[in-house]
C-alpha positions in Angstrom: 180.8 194.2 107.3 181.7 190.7 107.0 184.6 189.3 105.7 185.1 185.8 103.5 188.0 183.2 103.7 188.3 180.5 101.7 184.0 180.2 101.7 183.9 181.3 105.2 182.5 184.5 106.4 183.5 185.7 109.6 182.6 189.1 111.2 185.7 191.7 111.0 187.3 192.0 113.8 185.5 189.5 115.6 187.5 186.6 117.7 187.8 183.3 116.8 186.6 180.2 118.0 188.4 177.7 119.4 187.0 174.3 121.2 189.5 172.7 124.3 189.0 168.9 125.0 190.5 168.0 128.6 190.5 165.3 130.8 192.5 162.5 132.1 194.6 160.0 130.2 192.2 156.7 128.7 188.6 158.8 129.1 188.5 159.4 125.6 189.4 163.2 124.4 190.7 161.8 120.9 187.6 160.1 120.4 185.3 163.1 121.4 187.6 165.2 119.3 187.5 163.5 116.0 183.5 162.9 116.6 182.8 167.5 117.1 185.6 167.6 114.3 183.4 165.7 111.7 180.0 167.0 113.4 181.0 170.7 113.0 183.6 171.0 109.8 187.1 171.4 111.8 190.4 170.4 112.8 192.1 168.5 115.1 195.7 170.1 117.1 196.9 167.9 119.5 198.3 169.1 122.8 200.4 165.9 123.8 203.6 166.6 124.7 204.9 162.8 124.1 202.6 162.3 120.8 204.4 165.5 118.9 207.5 162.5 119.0 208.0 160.4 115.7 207.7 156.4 116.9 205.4 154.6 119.9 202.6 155.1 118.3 201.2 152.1 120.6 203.2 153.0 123.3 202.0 156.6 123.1 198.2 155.8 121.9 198.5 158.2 118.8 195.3 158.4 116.7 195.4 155.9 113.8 194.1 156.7 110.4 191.0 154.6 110.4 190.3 156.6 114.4 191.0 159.8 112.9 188.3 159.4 110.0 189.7 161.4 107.0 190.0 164.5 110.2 192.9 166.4 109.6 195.5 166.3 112.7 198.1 168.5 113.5 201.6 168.2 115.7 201.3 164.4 115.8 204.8 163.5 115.1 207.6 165.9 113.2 209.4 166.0 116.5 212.9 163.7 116.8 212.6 161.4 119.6 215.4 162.3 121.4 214.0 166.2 121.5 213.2 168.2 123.7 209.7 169.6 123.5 208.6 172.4 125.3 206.1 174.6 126.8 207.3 177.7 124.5 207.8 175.3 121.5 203.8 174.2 121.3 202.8 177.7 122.3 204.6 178.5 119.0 203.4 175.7 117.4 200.3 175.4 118.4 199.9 179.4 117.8 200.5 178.9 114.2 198.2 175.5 113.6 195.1 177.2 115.0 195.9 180.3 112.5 196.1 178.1 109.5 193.1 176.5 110.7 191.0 179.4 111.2 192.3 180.8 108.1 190.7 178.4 106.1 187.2 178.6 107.4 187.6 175.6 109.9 186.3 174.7 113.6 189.5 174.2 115.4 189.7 171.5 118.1 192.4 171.3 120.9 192.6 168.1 122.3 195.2 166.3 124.6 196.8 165.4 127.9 199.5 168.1 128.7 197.4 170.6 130.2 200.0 172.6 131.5 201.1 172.7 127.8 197.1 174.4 127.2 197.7 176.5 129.5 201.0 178.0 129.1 199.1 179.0 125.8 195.9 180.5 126.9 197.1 181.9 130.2 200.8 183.0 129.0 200.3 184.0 125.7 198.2 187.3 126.0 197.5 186.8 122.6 195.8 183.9 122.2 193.3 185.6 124.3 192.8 188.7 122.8 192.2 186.6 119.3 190.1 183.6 120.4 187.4 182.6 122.8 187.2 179.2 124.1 184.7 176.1 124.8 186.2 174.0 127.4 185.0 170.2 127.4 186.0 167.8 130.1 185.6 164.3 129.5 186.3 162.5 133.0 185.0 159.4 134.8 184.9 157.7 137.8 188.4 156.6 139.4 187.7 153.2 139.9 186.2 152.7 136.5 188.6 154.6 134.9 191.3 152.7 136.7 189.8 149.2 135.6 189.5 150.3 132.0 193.0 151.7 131.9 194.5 148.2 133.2 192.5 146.7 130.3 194.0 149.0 127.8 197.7 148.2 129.0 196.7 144.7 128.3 195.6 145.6 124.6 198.7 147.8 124.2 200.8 144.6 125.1 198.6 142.8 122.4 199.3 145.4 120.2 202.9 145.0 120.1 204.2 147.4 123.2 207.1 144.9 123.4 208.4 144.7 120.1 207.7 148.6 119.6 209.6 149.7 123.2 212.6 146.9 121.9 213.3 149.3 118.9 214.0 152.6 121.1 215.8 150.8 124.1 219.1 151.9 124.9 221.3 151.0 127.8 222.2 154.5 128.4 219.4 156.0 127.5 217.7 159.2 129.3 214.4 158.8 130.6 213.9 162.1 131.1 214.1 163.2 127.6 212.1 163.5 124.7 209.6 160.3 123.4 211.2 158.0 126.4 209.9 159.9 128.8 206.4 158.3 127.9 205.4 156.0 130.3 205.3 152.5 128.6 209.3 152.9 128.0 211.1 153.0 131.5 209.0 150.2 132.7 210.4 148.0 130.3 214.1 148.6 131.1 215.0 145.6 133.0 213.3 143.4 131.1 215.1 144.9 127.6 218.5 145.2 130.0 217.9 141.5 130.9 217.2 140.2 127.4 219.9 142.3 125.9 222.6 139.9 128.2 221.2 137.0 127.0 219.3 136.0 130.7 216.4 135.8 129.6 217.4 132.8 127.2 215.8 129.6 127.3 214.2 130.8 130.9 210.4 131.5 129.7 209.5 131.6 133.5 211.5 134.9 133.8 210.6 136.6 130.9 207.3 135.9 131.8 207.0 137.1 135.4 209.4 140.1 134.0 207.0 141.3 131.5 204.1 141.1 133.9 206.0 143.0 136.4 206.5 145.8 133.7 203.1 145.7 132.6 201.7 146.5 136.1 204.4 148.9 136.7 202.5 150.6 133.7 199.4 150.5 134.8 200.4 151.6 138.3 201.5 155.1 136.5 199.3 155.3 134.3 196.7 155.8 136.8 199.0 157.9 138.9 199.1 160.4 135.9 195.3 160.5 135.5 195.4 161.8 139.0 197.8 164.3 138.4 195.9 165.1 135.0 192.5 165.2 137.3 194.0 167.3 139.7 195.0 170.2 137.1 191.7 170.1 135.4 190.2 170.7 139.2 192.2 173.6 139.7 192.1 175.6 136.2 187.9 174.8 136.9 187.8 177.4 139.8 190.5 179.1 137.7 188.4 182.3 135.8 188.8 182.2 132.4 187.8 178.5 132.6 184.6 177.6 132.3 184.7 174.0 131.8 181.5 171.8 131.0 181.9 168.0 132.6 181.1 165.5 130.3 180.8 161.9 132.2 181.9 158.8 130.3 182.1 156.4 133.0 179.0 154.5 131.7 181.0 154.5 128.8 184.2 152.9 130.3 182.0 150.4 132.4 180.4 149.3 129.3 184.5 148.9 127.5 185.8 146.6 130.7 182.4 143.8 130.6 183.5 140.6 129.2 181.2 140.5 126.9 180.9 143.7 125.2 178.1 145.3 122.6 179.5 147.6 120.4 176.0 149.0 119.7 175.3 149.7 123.6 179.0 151.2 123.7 178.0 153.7 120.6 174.6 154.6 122.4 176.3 155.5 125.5 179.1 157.4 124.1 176.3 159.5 122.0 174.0 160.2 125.2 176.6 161.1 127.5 179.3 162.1 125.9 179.1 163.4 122.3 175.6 164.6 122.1 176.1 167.0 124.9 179.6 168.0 124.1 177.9 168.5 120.0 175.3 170.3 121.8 177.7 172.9 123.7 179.3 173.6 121.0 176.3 174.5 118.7 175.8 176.9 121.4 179.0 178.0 121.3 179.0 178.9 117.9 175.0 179.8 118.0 173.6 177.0 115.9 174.8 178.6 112.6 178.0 177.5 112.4 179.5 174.0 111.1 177.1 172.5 112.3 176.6 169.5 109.8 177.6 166.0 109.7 179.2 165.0 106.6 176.4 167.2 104.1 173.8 167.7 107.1 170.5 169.6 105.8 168.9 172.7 107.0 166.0 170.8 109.0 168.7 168.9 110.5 170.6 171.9 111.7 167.5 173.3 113.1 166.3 170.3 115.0 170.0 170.9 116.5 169.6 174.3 117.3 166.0 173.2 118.8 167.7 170.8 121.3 170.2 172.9 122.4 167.8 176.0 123.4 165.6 172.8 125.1 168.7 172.0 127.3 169.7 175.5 128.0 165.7 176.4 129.2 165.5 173.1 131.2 169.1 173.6 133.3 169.5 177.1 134.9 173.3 177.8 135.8 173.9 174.5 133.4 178.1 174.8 132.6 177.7 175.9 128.8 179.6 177.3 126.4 177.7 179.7 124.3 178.8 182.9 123.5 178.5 184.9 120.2 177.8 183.8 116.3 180.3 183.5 114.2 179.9 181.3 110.9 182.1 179.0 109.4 181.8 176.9 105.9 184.0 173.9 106.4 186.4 173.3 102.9 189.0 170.4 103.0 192.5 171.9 103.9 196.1 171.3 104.2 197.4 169.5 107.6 199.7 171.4 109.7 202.6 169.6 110.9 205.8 170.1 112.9 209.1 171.0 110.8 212.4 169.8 112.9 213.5 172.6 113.9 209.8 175.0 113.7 206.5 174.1 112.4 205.4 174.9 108.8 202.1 174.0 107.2 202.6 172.0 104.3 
C-alpha cells in the first residue's frame, strides 16, 4: 500500500531518497545543485560549515537569489557569526531539514564543502541510514585548471566588494578560529585592516596597494590548499563502502570560465554535456525515471525520452559508477524553507 504526502505517494515503509553533491571548493556543486533541484522538483540543504554564518556572503560565496532560481535553500545563514558550529549541530540540523523536505513530497539535495560535516551524518548517525539511501555526485576537475579558475574567482570576489565586506567584521582581537572568521578570505586581510586601522596606510597608495595584493594571493594560496584537502577526503570516502560516488568532470568547464574572451553559450553547452546532463541522468536512475523528473511543467514524452537515455547510458557502460536503486515517486509542490533558529533549527 502506498502512502500520500502533500501530492506525493511514497511506498510505506520504503527509504527515502536523498542526492549528495561533493567536490572541491570553486568546481561548481551549488551550480549543479540548483540545476537537479529545478530538473527533478527538490530542495536544496547546504552542508557549509562557514555559509550556515549570517554576513560574507562574498567572502563566503553563498548562493544569491537570482543563482538559486526561485530553489528553496536551507541552513544558509541563521547562525551568529561569532558561533560555534559543529559537527553534532548540522547532524541535527541537517536531520530535521531533509525530514521537512521529504515530508512534503520533495527531492532533497545535499550540497557543500564540509565533507566531514556529510559524513558525521551518514556514517555517525545510524539513522540517517536506516531511513535514506543516497546518490553521491562528485563534481571535480583538474588541479591546474581548477587552480587557474580559483585565482580568477579571488579576483572577482575583490571586484565584488571582499574588501569593504571583510572591513565590517575586522576586529583587532578577533579569533580566527571561530565561527564565520574562520572563512578563508578574513585572516588574510588582517594586516592590511590592522595597518589601515592606525592610519599607515594614509596617503601611501603604494602600500595599500602592494598590501592588498599580498592578501589576495595569500587567498588564493589557501584556497587551493583547501581544494586539496577537500580532494583528498572525497578520495578516501570513494574506496570507503557505503560510497559509491559517480565523477562528474567539469574541467572543460573551468577552462572555458578562465579564456579571455569567454562565450557564455559554449560555457552552458559544456556544463550540460559534462556536468548536468550526466549528473540529471544518475539521478533519473536513481529514482527509476518516475520520479520528479520534469523541468519546470515537463511532459510525459519528455520524461520518457529521459528515461530512454538513461537505460542507453547504463547498456553502453558496464561497471559505469551509477546511482540507481529502487522507485520511489515524488510530485514536487512549493514548500516552506527550512532555516536555522539561534539556538536550534525550526522550519518556518
Amino acid at each position: 500500500m502506498d502512502r500520500t504526502t502533500n501530492g506525493a505517494t511514497m511506498p510505506c515503509g520504503g527509504k527515502g531518497k536523498v542526492v549528495l553533491v561533493m567536490g572541491a571548493t570553486a568546481t561548481g556543486k551549488s551550480k549543479l545543485a540548483v540545476d537537479l533541484a529545478l530538473r527533478f522538483g527538490g530542495e536544496v540543504v547546504n552542508s557549509d560549515k562557514i555559509q550556515v554564518h549570517d554576513g560574507l556572503g562574498v567572502v563566503t560565496n553563498k548562493v544569491t537569489a537570482a543563482e538559486s532560481r526561485g530553489v528553496p535553500h536551507h541552513l544558509i545563514g541563521g547562525v551568529s557569526p561569532d558561533a560555534e558550529y559543529t559537527a553534532a549541530d548540522f547532524c541535527r540540523d541537517a536531520t530535521r531539514a531533509v525530514k521537512s523536505v521529504h515530508a512534503r513530497g520533495r527531492v532533497l539535495v545535499i550540497a557543500g564543502g564540509s565533507n566531514r560535516y556529510v559524513e558525521a551524518l551518514l556514517d555517525g548517525e545510524p539513522a540517517f541510514r536506516r531511513r535514506y539511501k543516497c546518490c553521491f555526485l562528485w563534481v571535480d576537475a583538474d588541479l591546474p585548471v581548477l587552480d587557474r579558475y580559483i585565482r580568477d574567482r579571488v579576483d572577482g570576489m575583490l571586484e565584488q566588494g571582499l574588501v569593504d565586506e571583510v572591513r565590517g567584521f575586522f576586529k583587532p582581537d578577533a579569533d580566527y578560529s571561530r565561527g564565520i572568521r574562520r572563512a578563508i578570505g578574513v585572516p588574510e586581510m588582517d594586516t592590511y585592516f590592522r595597518l589601515e586601522a592606525m592610519g599607515k596606510l594614509d596617503g601611501d597608495d603604494e602600500l595599500r596597494a602592494r598590501l592588498l595584493s599580498d592578501a589576495a594571493d595569500e587567498i588564493k594560496a589557501n584556497t587551493c590548499r583547501l581544494a586539496r584537502r577537500q580532494l583528498r577526503k572525497i578520495r578516501r570516502l570513494h574506496g570507503t563502502p557505503g560510497w559509491s560516488i559517480r565523477r562528474l568532470d567539469a574541467t572543460e568547464v573551468l577552462m572555458l570560465k578562465t579564456r579571455e574572451a569567454t562565450d557564455p553559450e559554449t560555457e552552458r553547452a559544456a556544463w550540460e554535456e559534462d556536468v548536468a546532463g550526466p549528473a540529471a541522468r544518475a539521478v533519473a536512475t536513481f529514482l527509476d525515471g518516475n520520479g520528479n523528473t520534469r523541468e519546470g511543467h515537463r511532459d510525459d514524452d519528455n520524461k520518457a525520452g529521459l528515461v530512454a537515455a538513461v537505460a542507453k547510458e547504463v547498456a553502453m557502460t558496464p561497471g559505469a559508477e551509477c546511482c540507481g536503486l529502487q522507485l520511489e515517486k515524488a510530485v514536487g509542490a512549493p514548500g516552506r524553507v527550512f532555516r536555522l533558529g539561534r539556538e536550534a533549527a525550526a522550519v518556518v
